[in-house]
TIDREN-707293 format. One record per residue (C-alpha): residue in three letters; y, x, z. Coordinates in steps of 0.5 Angstrom, whole numbers, padded with zeros to 4 digits, always signed. Example, Ala and Ser with C-alpha at 12.3 -4.5 7.8 and 13.67 -1.06 7.14 Angstrom:
<atoms>
ala-0009+0025+0016 ser-0002+0027+0014 
</atoms>
This chain:
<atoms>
unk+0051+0127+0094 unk+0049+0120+0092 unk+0053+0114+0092 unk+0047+0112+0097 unk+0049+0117+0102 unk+0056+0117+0101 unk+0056+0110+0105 unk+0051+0112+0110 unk+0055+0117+0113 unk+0061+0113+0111 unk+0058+0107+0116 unk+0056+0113+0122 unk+0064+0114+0121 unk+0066+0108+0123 unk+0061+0106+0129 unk+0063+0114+0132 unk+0070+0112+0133 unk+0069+0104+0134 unk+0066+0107+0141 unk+0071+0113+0142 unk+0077+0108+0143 unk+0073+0102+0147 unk+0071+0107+0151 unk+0078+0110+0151 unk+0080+0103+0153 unk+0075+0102+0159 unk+0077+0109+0162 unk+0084+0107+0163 unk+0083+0100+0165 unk+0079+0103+0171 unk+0084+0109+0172 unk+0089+0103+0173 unk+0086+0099+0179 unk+0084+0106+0182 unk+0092+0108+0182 unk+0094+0101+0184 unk+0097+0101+0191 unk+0094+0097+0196 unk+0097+0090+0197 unk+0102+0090+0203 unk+0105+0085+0208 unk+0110+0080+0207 unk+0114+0076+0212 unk+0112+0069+0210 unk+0104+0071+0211 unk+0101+0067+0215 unk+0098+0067+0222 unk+0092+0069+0224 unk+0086+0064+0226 unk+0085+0067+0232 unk+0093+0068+0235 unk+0093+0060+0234 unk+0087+0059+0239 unk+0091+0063+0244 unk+0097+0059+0244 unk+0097+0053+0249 unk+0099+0046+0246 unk+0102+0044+0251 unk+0101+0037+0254 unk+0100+0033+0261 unk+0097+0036+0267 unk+0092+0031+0270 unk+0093+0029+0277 unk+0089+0032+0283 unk+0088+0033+0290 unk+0089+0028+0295 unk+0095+0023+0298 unk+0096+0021+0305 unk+0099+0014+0304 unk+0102+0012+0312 unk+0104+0005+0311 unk+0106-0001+0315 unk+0099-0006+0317 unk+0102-0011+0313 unk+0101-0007+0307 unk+0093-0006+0308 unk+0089-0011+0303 unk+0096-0010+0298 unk+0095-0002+0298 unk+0088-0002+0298 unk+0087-0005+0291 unk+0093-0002+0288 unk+0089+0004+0290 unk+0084+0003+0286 unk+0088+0001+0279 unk+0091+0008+0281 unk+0085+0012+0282 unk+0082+0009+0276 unk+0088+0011+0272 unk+0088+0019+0276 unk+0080+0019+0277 unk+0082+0026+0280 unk+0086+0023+0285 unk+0084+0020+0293 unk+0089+0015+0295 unk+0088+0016+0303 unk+0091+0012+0308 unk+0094+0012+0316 unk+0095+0003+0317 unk+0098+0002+0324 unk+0106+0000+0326 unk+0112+0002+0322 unk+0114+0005+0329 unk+0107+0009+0331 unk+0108+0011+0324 unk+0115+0014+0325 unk+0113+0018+0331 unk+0107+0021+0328 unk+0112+0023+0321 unk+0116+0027+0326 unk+0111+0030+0330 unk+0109+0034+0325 unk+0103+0029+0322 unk+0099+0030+0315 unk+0103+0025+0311 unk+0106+0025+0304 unk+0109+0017+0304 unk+0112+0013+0308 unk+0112+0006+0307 unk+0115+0003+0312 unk+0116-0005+0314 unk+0123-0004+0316 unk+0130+0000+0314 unk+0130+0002+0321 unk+0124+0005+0322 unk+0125+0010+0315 unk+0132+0012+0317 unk+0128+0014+0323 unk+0124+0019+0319 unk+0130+0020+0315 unk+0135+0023+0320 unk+0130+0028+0323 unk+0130+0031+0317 unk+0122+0029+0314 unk+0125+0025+0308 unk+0130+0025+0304 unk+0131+0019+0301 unk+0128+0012+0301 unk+0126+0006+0296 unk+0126-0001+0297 unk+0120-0002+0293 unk+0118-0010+0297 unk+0120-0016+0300 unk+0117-0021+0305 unk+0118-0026+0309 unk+0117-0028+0317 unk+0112-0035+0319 unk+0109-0038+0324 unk+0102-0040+0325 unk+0098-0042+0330 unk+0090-0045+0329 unk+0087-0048+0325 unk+0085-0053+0330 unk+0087-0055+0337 unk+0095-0052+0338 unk+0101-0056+0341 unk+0106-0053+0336 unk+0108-0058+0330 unk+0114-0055+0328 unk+0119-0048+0330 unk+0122-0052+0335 unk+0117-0053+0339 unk+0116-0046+0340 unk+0120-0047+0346 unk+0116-0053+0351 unk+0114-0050+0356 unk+0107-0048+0356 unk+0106-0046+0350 unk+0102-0039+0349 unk+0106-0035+0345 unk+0104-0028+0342 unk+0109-0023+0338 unk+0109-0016+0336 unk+0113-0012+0340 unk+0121-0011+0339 unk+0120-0004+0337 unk+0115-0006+0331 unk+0119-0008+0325 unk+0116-0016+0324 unk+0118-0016+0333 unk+0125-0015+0331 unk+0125-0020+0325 unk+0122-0025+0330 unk+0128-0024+0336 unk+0133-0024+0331 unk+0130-0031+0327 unk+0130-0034+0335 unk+0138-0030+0335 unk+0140-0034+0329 unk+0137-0041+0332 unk+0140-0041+0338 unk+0147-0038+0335 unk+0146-0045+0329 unk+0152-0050+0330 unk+0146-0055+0329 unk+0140-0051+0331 unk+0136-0052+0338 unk+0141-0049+0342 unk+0144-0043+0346 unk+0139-0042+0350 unk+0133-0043+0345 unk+0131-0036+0343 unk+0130-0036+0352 unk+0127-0041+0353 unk+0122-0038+0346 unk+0121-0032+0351 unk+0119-0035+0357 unk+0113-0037+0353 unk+0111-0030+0351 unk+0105-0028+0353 unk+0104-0021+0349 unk+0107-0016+0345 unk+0102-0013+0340 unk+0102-0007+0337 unk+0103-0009+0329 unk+0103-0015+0326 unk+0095-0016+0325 unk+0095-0015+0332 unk+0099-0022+0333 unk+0095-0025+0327 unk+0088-0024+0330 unk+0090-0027+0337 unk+0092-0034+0333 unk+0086-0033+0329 unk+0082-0033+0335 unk+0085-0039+0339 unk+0088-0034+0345 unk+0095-0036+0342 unk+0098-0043+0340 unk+0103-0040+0336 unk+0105-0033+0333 unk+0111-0030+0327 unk+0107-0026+0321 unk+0109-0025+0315 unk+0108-0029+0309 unk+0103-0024+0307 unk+0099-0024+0313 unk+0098-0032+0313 unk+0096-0031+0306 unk+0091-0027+0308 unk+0088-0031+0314 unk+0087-0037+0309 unk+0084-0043+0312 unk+0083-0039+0320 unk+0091-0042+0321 unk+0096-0047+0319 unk+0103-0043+0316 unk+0109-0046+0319 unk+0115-0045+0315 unk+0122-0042+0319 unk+0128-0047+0317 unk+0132-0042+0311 unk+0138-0042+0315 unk+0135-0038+0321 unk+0130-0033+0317 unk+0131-0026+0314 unk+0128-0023+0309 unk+0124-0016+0311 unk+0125-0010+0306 unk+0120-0005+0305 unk+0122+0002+0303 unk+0118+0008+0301 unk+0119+0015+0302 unk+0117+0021+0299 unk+0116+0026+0305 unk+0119+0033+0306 unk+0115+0040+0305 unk+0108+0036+0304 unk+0103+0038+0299 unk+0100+0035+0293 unk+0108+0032+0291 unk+0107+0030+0284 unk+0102+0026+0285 unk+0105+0023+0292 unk+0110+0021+0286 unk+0106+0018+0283 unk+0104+0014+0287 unk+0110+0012+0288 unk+0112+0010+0281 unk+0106+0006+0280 unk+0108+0002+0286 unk+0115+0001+0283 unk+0113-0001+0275 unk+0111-0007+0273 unk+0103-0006+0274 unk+0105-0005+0282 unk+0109-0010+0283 unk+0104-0014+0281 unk+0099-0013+0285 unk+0104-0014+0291 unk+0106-0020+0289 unk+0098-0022+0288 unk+0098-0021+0296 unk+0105-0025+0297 unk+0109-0019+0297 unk+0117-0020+0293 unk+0120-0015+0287 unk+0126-0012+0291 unk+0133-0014+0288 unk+0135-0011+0282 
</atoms>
């Protein structure tokens, strides 16, 4: 053989076996991924795309429904704007109210009306809801302060004292209405005064007493009209009248001071957003639309 074929055949050699080990090589390393075991579990794996979308956040439900609001006639222009801060704030609820006597209100709470607060003028009225079992407890949550008005024009009364000449047409609310009780306790007061008008003034104020008015406004509306020389309102009323009557201030010694409390009811529906109501009446924000009418903070 010629050295020429010697290496021919030595070349073909070496090629044949360079292929059977790579070949012998790819064949185990696909023999090894096909006997591997599947990758299993562990416990630190993570949660499921899906599984997180199910699970609730938590978070605030938003209010909704209706609120029946009973409240004294001297709340109505301080609580229809404080409604509307509120309801802009919960768009899903409706403040709805009942305006009429603290007293009215009352009877109608304990006969079974639709109301879920109570905001009375008086703690009398509210202990009256509370003792039948319709509320459990009250908050003061205002304050306000009795006047005296008359007309703009034309009255003989100049000062309180004059409440008591003769011939004076004088209109009140009645004495079961909270300000018709604040009325005949400020003549009580006068008349037991070491230096007031004396004994006999509060009498004499109502000899001059020609009507007893359901509510406040009932009052307000016979001076405002000229059917009345003088009449007692809150503070508030009088603001409200503006320049249809003159404000007569009570001498200090013989005023009181009105207190408003408010009361959740029993057993009523919507209570969450009946306490709503409440506390915003009772934050800073609803305060301050009480004092904007004239209404005073409670003691602290």
């Amino acid at each position: 053989m010629s050295l020429a074929n010697h290496g021919t055949i030595f070349l073909r050699a070496a090629a044949l076996s360079l292929l059977a080990v790579l070949g012998g090589g790819l064949a185990q390393a696909c023999g090894g991924e096909d006997d591997s075991p599947p990758p299993t579990a562990t416990s630190g794996a993570s949660t499921p795309a899906t599984a997180m979308a199910s699970t609730p956040t938590p978070g605030l439900v938003p209010l909704r429904g209706e609120i029946v609001v009973f409240a004294a006639s001297s709340l109505i222009d301080a609580f229809k704007a404080g409604a509307e801060v509120f309801e802009t704030r919960h768009p899903g609820v409706k403040v709805t109210f009942n305006f009429a006597s603290s007293s009215a209100l009352a009877t109608q709470i304990n006969e079974g009306a639709p109301a879920g607060v109570f905001a009375s003028a008086d703690l009398a009225q509210m202990k009256n809801v509370i003792d039948k079992g319709a509320a459990a407890e009250s908050t003061i949550f205002a304050t306000n302060v009795p006047v005296l008005v008359t007309p703009a024009k034309g009255s003989a009364v100049t000062s309180f004292e004059d409440l008591a000449k003769p011939g004076v047409r004088l209109v009140l609310a009645g004495p079961e209405v909270p300000i018709g009780r604040y009325s005949r306790q400020v003549l009580d007061n006068a008349s037991a005064a070491a230096s007031g008008p004396g004994p006999d003034f509060g009498k004499r104020v109502l000899d001059n007493l020609k009507s007893n008015e359901a509510n406040v406004r009932g009052v307000l509306a016979k001076v405002q009209l000229g059917e009345a020389d003088a009449g007692i309102v809150y503070t508030t009323d009088a603001a409200i009248a503006g320049s249809d009557v003159k404000v007569i201030e009570i001498p200090l010694a013989w005023n009181v001071t009105a207190e408003y409390p408010i009361a959740i009811l029993k057993d009523r529906p919507n209570a969450a957003a009946a306490e709503a109501w409440v506390e915003f009446l009772l934050s800073p924000d609803g305060q301050a639309v009480l004092r904007e009418f004239g209404f005073g903070s409670p003691a602290p």
